[in-house]
SEDO-693587 format. One line per 2 residues: number of its first residue (from 1); their letters; for each residue x, y, z of C-alpha. Coordinates in steps of 0.001 Angstrom, whole numbers, plus 500000, padded with zeros to 6 digits. Layout:
NUM = A = X/Y/Z; ...
This chain:
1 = XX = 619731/236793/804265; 617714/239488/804390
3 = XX = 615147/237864/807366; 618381/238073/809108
5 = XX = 617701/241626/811660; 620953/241466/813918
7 = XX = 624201/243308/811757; 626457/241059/813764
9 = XX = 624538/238000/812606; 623934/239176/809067
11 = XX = 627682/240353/808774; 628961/236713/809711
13 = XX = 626582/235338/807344; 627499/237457/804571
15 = XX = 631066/236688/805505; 631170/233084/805239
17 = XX = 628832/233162/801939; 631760/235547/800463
19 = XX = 634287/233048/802037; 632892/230326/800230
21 = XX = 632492/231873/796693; 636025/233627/796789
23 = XX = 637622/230350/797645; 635804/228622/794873
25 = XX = 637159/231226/792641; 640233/231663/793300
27 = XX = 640562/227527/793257; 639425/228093/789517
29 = XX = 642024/230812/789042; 644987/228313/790791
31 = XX = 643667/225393/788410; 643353/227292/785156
33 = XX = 646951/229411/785127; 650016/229546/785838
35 = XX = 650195/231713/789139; 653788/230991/790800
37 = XX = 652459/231165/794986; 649436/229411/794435
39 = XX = 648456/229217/798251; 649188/232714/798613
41 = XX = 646930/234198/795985; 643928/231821/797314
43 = XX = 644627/232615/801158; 644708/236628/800202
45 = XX = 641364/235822/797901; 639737/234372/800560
47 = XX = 640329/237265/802742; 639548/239741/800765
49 = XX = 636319/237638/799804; 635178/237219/803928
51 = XX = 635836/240966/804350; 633809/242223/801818
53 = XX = 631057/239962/802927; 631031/241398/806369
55 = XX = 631115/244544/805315; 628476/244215/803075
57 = XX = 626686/242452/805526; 626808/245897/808169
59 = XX = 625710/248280/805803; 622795/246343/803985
61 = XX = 621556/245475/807631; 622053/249368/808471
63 = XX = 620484/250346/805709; 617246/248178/805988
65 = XX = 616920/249216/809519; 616870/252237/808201
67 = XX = 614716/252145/806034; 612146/250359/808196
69 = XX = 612403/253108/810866; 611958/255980/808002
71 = XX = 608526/257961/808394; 606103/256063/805874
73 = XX = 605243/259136/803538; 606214/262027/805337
75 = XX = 609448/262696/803862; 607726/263120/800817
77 = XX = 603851/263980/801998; 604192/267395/799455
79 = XX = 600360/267035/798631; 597012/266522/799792
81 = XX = 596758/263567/802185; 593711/262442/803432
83 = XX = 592991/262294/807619; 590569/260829/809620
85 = XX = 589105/262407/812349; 589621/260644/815394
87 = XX = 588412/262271/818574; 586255/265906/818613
89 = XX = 585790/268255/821501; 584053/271037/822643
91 = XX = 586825/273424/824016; 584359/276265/824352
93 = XX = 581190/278014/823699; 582905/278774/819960
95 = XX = 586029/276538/820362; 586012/272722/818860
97 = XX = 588881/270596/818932; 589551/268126/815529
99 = XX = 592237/265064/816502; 593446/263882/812779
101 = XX = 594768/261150/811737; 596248/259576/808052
103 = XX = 593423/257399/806750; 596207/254896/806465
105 = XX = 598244/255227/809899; 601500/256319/808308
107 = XX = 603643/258231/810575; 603599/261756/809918
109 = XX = 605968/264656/810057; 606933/267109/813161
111 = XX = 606048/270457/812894; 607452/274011/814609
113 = XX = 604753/275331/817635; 603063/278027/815796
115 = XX = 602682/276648/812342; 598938/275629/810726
117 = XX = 597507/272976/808304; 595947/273577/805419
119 = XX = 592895/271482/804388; 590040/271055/801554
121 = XX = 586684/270825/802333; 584224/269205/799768
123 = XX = 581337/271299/801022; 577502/271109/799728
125 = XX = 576553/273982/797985; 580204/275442/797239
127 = XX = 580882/274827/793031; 584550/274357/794475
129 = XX = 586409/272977/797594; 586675/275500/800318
131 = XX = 590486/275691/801425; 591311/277280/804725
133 = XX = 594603/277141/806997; 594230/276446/811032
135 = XX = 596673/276775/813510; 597867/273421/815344
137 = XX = 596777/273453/818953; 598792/270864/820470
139 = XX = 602244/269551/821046; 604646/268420/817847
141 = XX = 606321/265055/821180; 605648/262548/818842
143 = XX = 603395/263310/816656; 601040/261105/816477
145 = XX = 597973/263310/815170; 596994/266582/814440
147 = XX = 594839/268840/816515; 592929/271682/814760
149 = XX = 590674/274141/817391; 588345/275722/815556
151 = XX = 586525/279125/816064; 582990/278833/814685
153 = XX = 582294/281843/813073; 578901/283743/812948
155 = XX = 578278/286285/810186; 579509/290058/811353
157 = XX = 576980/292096/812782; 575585/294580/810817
159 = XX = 577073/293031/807476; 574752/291255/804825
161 = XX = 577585/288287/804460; 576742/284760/805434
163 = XX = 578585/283252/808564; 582176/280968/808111
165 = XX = 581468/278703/805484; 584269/276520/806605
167 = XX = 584277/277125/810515; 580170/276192/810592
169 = XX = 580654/272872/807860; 583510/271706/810607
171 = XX = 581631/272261/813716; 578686/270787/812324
173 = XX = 578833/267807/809626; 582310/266958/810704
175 = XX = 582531/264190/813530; 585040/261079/814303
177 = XX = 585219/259244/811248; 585273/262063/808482
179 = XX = 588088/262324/806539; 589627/265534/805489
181 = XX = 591861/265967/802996; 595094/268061/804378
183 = XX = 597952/269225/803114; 601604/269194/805573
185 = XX = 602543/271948/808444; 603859/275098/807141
187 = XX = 604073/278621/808399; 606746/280976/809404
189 = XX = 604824/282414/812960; 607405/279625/814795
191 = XX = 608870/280175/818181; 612570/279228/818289
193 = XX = 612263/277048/821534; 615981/276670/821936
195 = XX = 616232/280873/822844; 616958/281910/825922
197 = XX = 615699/285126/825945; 611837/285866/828160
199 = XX = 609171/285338/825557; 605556/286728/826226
201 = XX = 602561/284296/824346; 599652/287136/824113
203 = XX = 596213/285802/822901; 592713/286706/822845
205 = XX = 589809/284443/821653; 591210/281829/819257
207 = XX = 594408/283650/819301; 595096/280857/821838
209 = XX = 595682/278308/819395; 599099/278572/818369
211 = XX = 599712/280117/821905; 599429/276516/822637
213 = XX = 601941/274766/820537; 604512/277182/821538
215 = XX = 604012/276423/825518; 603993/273090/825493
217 = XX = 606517/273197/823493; 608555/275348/825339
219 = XX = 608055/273769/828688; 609172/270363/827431
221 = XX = 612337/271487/825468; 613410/274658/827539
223 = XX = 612094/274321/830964; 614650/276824/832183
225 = XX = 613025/279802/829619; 610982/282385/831311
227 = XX = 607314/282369/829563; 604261/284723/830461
229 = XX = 601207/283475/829196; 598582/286096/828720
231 = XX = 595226/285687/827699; 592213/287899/826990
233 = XX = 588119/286095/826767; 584921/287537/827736
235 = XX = 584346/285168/830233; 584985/281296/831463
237 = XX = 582008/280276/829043; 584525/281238/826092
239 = XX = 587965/280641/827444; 589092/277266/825836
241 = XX = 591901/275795/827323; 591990/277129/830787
243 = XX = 592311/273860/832616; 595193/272421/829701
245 = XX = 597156/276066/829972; 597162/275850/834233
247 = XX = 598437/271995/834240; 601479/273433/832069
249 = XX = 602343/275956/834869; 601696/273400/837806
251 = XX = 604590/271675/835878; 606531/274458/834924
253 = XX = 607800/276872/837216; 608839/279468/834576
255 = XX = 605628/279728/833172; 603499/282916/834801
257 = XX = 599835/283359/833212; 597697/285868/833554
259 = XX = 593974/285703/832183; 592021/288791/831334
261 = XX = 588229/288732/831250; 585989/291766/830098
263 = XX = 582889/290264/831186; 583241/287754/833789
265 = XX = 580500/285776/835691; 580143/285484/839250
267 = XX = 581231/281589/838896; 584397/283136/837098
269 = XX = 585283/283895/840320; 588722/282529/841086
271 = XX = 589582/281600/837366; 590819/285247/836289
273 = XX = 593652/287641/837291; 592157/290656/835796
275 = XX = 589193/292815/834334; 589137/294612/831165
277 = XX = 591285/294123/828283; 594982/292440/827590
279 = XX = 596708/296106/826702; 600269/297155/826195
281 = XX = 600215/298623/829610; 599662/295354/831385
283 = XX = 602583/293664/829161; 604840/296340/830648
285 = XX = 603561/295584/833633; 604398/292044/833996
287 = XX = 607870/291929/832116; 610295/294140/831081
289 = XX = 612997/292809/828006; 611226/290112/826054
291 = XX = 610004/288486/822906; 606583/288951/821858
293 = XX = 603968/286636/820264; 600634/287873/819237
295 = XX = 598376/286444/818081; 594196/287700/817899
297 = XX = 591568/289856/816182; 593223/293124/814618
299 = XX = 592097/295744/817106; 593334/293761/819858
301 = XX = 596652/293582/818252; 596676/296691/816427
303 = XX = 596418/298480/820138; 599144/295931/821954
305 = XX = 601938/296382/818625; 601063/300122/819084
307 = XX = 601584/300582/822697; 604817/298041/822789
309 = XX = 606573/300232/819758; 605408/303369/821784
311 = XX = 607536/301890/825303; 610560/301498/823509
313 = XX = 610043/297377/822091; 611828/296973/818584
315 = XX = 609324/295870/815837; 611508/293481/815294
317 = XX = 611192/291821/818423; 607463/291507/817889
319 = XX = 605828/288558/816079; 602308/288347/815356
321 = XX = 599460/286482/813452; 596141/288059/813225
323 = XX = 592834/285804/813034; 590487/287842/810634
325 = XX = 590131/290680/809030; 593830/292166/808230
327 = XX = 594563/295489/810250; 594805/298487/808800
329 = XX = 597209/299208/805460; 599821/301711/806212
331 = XX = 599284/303388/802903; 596703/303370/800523
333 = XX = 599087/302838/796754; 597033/299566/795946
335 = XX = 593817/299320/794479; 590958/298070/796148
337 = XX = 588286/295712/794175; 584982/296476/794289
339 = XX = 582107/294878/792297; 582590/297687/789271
341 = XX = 585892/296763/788765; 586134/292935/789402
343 = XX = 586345/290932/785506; 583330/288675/784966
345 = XX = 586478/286094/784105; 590309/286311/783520
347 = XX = 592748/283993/781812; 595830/283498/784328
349 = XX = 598878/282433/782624; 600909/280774/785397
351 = XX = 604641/281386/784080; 606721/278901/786265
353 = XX = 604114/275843/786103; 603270/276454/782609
355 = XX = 599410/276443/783411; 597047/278860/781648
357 = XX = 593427/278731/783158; 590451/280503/783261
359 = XX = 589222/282004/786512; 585847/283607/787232
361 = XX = 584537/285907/789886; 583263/283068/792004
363 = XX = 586190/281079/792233; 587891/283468/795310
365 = XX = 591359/284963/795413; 594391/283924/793062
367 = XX = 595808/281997/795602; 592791/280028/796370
369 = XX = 592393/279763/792370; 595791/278076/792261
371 = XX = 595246/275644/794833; 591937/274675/793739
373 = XX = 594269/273602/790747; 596555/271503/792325
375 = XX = 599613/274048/791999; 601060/274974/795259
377 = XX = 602647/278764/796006; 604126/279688/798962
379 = XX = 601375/281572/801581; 601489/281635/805150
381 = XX = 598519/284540/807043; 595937/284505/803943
383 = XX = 595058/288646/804749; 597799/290327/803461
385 = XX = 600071/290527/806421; 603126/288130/805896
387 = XX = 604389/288479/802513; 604832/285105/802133
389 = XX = 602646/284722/798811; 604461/287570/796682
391 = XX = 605173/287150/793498; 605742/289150/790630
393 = XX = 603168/290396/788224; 604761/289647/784140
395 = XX = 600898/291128/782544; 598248/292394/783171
397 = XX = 596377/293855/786515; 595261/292767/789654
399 = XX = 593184/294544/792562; 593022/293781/796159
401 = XX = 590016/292524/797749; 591154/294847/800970
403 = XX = 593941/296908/801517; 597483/294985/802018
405 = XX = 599613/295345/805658; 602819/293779/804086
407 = XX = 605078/296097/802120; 605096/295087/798666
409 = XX = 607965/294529/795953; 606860/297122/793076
411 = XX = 605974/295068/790397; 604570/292145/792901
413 = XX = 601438/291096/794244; 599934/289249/797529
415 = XX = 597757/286458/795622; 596190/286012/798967
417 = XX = 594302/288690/798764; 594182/289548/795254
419 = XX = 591656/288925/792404; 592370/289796/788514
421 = XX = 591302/292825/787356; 592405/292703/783357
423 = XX = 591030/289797/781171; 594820/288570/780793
425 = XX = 596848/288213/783984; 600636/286756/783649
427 = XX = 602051/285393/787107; 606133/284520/788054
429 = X = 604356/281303/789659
């Protein structure tokens, strides 16, 4: 019965099996009592018996197609998952694209243009996985991989700090055929494709990345929606995605880009729209009543927020992620570690999960600390900027690694940023 795909067929199947076995039956019943209208009670059992069959027969065959079209693991996929890498690029003299796939080629789940993956990197030298979060580049039609473009990142100038431990491991032992273990999309810097009001996508650098999702996006699912798509690099050597961004808007007749270089080459030529720097001015410029997505290094977006809330733009119609360094805190209530301060090693008493562990100074931020050990807050930017990862302090003391942008619950804490700074540290986690 069950090799039996067609509803129709399976119902009529189903139907004549009940048929048979009510008729039996209710032959016993007619033989073994005294029922008055004998025919009658077999002719209703029979009936009844056929119709139940049939109907049986629908929803079983409803239900296994359903159940045979259901994503494979990505209604549940709450965990790490390992992925394959299937295809890497060079996007640009820092850029490199990562295609991922499940190592066993289960469907996976859609995500909203703007969100990231988080994944764990096993990496030589580190005493535990590195976790970091990167931005999907790419469309969620079908959803067949993942794409993560990644910035390799070279230690700050003038600073005594290594380079990305993460960014340089990707770009460098990581080629088709590694597998990475990664956790689902998440991320609340989503564009809400269905609006109808002018959005403006403004990137510098790998600020492009998410930039990306939310075009293509856009373009496929609301064609009609005005987009401006600016972009800041310092010249064509380190603009990733020119050619993908202008074969949207040969395609789209909404979409109007504009790319900024501050230092372009004479073979630029053609390639740009402007000199200089992506500024508020220029956003003005090009588009009047909008929505705005930024997304880039803080002073690039500490200037553009600035001179939008100076024009007259609502904060609240301004959405950003920064890449980096968090900007500057508006006030200076929490305390900032620094190596005096910071515990040699803290026991964290995780309330909710009912986990007490022992951290130590090398072992990075609370948040990082919990992952490492399999429990799973909610986070979104990682630098103190969203929110997301607040959570209420029950004991002890904790000090921030820098100073917080989010406003903060009193009482709470950003784990993202955060490190203990008593011996005993209770979390609401």
């Amino acid at each position: 019965m069950r090799q039996i795909e067609n509803p129709i067929f399976r119902s009529i199947k189903r139907a004549g099996a009940a048929f048979a076995i009510s008729t039996i039956v209710s032959g016993a019943v007619v033989g073994f009592t005294n029922v008055k209208d004998k025919a009658r009670l077999g002719v209703y059992a029979s009936l009844l018996g056929t119709s139940c069959g049939a109907i049986a027969g629908l929803v079983s065959s409803i239900s296994t197609k359903k159940s045979m079209t259901q994503p494979t693991g990505s209604s549940t996929w709450q965990d790490w998952r390992n992925f394959i890498v299937i295809r890497k690029v060079k996007e640009s003299e820092e850029i490199t694209s990562f295609y991922l796939k499940p190592e066993n080629n289960a469907e996976i789940p859609n995500f909203q243009p703007g969100q990231f993956l988080t994944i764990k990197l096993d990496i030589p030298g580190q005493a535990k996985p590195v976790i970091r979060t990167y931005s999907l580049s790419d469309d969620s039609e079908g959803c067949e991989y993942y794409r993560l473009s990644i910035k390799r990142e070279p230690a700050p100038p003038g600073l005594d700090v290594p380079p990305g431990i993460a960014s340089n491991f990707m770009h460098d032992r990581i080629n088709e055929g590694s597998v990475i273990l990664v956790k689902p999309p998440k991320g609340h810097f989503v564009l809400d494709v269905n609006n109808s009001l002018p959005v403006v996508l403004i990137s510098n650098g790998v600020g492009i990345t998410p930039m990306l999702s939310m075009v293509k996006a856009c373009s496929r699912l609301n064609p009609n929606r005005p987009i401006w798509f600016l972009h800041g690099a310092r010249n064509g050597q380190f603009h990733a995605f020119r050619d993908e961004v202008l074969a949207i808007a040969r395609q789209n007749p909404n979409l109007h880009v504009h790319f900024c270089y501050s230092r372009p080459r004479p073979e630029d030529e053609g390639y740009y729209h402007s000199i200089g720097y992506i500024n508020a001015a220029l956003v003005k410029s090009l588009v009047e009543q909008a929505e705005y997505f930024l997304c880039g290094s803080p002073p690039f977006m500490e200037s553009i927020m600035a001179g939008l809330k100076e024009s007259g733009v609502a904060s609240s119609s301004i959405l950003f992620e920064v890449f980096g360094a968090p900007m500057k805190a508006t006030a200076e209530k929490h305390p900032v570690v620094n190596r005096d301060e910071a515990v040699e090693a803290a026991k964290i008493l995780f309330a909710k999960s009912g986990k007490t562990l022992t951290w130590d100074k090398g072992e990075g931020t609370i948040l990082e600390f919990a992952q490492a050990n399999d429990l799973n807050p909610a986070y979104s930017c990682r630098i103190g900027i969203c929110g997301t990862c607040q959570c209420k302090i029950l004991a002890g003391e904790v000090a921030y690694q820098e100073p917080p942008t989010a406003e903060i619950d009193e009482g709470a804490v950003l784990i993202c940023i955060s490190k203990p700074k008593t011996s005993n540290l209770v979390l609401d986690l």
